[in-house]
Backbone as a chain_set.jsonl record, in Angstrom:
{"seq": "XXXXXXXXXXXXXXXXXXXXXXXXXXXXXXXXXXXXXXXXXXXXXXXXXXXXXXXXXXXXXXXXXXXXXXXXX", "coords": {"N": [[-68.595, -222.731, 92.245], [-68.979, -221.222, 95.128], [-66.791, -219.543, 97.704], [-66.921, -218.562, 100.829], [-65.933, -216.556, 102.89], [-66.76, -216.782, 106.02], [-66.301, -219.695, 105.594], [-64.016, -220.39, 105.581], [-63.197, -219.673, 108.1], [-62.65, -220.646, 110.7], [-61.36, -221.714, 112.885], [-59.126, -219.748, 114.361], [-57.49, -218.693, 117.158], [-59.197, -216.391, 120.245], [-57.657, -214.708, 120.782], [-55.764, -213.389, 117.952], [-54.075, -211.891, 116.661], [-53.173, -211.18, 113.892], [-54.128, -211.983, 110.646], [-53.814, -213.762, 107.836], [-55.329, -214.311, 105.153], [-54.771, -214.265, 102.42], [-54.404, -215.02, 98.753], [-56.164, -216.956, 98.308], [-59.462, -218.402, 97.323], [-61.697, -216.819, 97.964], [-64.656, -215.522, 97.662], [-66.5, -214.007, 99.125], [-67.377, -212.014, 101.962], [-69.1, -212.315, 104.67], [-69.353, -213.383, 107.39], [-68.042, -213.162, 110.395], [-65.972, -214.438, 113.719], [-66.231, -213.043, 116.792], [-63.475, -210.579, 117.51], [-61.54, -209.106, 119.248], [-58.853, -208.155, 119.56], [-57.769, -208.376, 117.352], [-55.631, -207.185, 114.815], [-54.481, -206.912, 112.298], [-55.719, -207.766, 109.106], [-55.415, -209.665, 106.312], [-56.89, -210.133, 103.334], [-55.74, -209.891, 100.338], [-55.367, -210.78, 96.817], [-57.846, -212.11, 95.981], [-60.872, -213.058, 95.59], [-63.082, -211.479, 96.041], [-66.111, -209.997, 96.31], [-67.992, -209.129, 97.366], [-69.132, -207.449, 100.651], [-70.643, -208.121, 103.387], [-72.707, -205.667, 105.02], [-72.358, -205.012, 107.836], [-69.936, -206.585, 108.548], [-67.514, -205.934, 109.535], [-68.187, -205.362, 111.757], [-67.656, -205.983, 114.808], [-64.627, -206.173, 115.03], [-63.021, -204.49, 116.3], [-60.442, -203.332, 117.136], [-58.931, -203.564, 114.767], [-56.815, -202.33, 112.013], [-55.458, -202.446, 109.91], [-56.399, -203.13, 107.139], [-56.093, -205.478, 104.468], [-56.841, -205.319, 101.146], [-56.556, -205.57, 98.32], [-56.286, -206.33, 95.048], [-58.958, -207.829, 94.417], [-62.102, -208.15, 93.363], [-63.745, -205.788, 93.981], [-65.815, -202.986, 93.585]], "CA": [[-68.597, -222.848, 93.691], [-68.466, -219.873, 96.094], [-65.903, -219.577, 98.713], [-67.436, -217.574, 101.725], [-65.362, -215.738, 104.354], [-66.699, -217.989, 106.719], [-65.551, -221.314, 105.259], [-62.459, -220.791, 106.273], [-62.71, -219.094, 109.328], [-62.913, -221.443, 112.032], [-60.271, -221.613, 114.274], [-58.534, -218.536, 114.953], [-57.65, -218.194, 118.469], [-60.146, -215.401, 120.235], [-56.714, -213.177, 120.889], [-55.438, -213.371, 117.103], [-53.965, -210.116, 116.399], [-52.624, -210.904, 112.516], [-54.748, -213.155, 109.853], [-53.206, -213.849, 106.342], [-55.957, -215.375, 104.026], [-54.453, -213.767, 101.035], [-53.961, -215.694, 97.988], [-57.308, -218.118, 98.448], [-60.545, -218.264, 96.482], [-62.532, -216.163, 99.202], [-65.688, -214.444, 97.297], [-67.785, -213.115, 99.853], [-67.589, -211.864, 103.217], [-70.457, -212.375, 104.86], [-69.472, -213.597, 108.975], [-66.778, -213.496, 111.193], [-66.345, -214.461, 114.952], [-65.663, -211.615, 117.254], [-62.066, -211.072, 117.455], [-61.449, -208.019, 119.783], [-57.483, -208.076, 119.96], [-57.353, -208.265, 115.784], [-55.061, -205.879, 114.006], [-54.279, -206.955, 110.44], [-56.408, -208.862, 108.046], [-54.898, -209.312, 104.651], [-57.165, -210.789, 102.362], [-55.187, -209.688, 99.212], [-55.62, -211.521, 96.094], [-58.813, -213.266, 96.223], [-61.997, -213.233, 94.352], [-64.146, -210.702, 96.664], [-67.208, -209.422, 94.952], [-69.377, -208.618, 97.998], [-68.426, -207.569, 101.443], [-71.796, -207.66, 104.205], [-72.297, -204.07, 105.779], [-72.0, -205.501, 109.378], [-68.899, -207.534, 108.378], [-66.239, -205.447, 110.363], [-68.59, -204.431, 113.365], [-66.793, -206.899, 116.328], [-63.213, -206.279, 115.195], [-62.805, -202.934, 116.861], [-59.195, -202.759, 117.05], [-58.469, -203.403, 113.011], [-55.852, -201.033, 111.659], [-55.011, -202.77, 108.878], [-56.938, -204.064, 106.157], [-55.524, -205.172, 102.58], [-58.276, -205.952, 100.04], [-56.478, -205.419, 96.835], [-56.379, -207.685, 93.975], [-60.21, -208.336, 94.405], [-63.384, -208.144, 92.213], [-64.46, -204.876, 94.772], [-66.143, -202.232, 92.612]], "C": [[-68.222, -221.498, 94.311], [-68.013, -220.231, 97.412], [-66.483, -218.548, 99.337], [-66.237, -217.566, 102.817], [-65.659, -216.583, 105.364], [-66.564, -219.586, 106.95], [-64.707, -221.494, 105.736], [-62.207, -220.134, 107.473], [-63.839, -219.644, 110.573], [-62.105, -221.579, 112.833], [-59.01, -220.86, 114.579], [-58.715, -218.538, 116.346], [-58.441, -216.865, 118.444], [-58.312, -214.08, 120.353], [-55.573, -213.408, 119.741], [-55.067, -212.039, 116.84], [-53.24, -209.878, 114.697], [-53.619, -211.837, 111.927], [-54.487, -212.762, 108.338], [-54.034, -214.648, 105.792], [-55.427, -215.171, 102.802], [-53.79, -215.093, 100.086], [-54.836, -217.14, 97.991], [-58.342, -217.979, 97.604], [-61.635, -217.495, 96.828], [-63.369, -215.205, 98.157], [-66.64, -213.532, 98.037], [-67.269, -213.05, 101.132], [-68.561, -210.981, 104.088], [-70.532, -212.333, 106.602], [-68.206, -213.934, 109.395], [-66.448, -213.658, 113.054], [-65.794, -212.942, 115.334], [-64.261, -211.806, 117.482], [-61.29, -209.265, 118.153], [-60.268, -207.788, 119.562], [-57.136, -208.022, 118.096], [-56.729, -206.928, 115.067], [-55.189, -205.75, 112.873], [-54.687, -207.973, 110.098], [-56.117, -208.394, 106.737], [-55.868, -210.366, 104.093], [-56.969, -210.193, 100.796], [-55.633, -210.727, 98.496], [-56.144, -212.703, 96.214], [-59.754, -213.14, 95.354], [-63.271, -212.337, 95.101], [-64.577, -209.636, 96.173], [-67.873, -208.5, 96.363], [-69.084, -208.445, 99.845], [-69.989, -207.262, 102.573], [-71.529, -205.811, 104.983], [-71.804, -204.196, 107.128], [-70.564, -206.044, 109.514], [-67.67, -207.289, 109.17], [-66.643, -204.947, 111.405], [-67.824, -205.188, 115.011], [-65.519, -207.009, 115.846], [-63.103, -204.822, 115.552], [-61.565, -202.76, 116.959], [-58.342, -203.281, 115.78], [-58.056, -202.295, 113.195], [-55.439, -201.043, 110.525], [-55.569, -203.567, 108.057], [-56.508, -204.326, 104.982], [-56.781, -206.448, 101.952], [-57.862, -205.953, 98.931], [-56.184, -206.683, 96.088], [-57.525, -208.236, 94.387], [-60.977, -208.135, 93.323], [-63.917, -206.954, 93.04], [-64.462, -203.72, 93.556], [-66.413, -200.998, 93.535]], "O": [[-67.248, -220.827, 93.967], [-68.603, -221.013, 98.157], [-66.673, -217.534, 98.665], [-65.792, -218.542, 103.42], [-64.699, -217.274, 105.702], [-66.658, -220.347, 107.913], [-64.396, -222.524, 106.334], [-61.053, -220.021, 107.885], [-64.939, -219.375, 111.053], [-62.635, -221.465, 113.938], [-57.99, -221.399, 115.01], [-59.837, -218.416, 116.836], [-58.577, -216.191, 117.423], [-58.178, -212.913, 119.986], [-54.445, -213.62, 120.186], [-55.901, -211.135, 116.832], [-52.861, -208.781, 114.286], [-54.062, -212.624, 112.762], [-54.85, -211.728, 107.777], [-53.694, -215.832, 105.808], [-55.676, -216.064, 101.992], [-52.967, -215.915, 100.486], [-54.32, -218.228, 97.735], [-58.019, -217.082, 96.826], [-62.574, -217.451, 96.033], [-62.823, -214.161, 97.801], [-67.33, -212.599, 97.627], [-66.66, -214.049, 101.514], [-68.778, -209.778, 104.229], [-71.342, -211.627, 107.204], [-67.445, -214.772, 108.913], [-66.858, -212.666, 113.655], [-65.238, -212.07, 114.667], [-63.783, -212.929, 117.64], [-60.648, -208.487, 117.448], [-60.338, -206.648, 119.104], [-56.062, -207.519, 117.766], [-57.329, -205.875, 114.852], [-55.785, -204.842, 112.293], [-54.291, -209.058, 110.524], [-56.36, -207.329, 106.17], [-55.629, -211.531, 104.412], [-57.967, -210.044, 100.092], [-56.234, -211.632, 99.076], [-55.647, -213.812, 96.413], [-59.396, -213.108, 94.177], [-64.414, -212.55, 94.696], [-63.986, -208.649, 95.735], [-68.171, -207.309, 96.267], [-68.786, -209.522, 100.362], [-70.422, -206.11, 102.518], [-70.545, -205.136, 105.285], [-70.868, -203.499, 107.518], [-70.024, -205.938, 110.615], [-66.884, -208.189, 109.466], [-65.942, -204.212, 112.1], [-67.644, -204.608, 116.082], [-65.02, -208.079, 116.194], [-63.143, -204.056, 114.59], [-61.399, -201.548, 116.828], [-57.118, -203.377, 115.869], [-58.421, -201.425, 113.985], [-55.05, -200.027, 109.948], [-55.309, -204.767, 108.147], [-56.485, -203.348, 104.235], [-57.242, -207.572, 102.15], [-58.706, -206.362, 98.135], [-55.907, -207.796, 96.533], [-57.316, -209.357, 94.85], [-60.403, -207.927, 92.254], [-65.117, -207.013, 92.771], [-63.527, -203.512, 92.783], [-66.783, -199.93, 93.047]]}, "num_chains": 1, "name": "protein.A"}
C-alpha cells in the first residue's frame, strides 16, 4: 500500500504555520493545499521515495523543512 502526502492532508487550517507528520508511513508527495502562512513542515521519519517538482510551489513562506530519515536519494 502507498501512503501519499495527500491522504493525510485534509484539514489543516488555511493559516497553519507548523505541521508535524513525522513518524507516519508517508511515501510520496505528490499535492498539497495552498498554505500561505506555513513555516515548518517536519516530515521526518517516513518512507519518502518521490517528492513531485511542483510540490512546494504555494507554500511561499516555508523556512523549515525536515526530510530526514526517508528513502530520498
Amino acid at each position: 500500500m502507498i501512503f501519499r502526502f495527500d491522504d493525510y492532508f485534509f484539514s489543516f487550517p488555511d493559516d497553519a504555520r507548523t505541521i508535524d507528520l513525522s513518524d507516519n508511513e508517508i511515501e510520496r508527495l505528490d499535492e498539497i493545499q495552498e498554505l500561505e502562512q506555513l513555516i515548518t513542515l517536519n516530515l521526518a521519519n517516513n518512507k519518502i521515495s518521490e517528492i513531485e517538482q511542483d510540490f512546494f510551489d504555494d507554500l511561499d513562506s516555508l523556512t523549515t523543512l525536515h526530510l530526514s530519515y526517508n528513502h530520498l536519494r
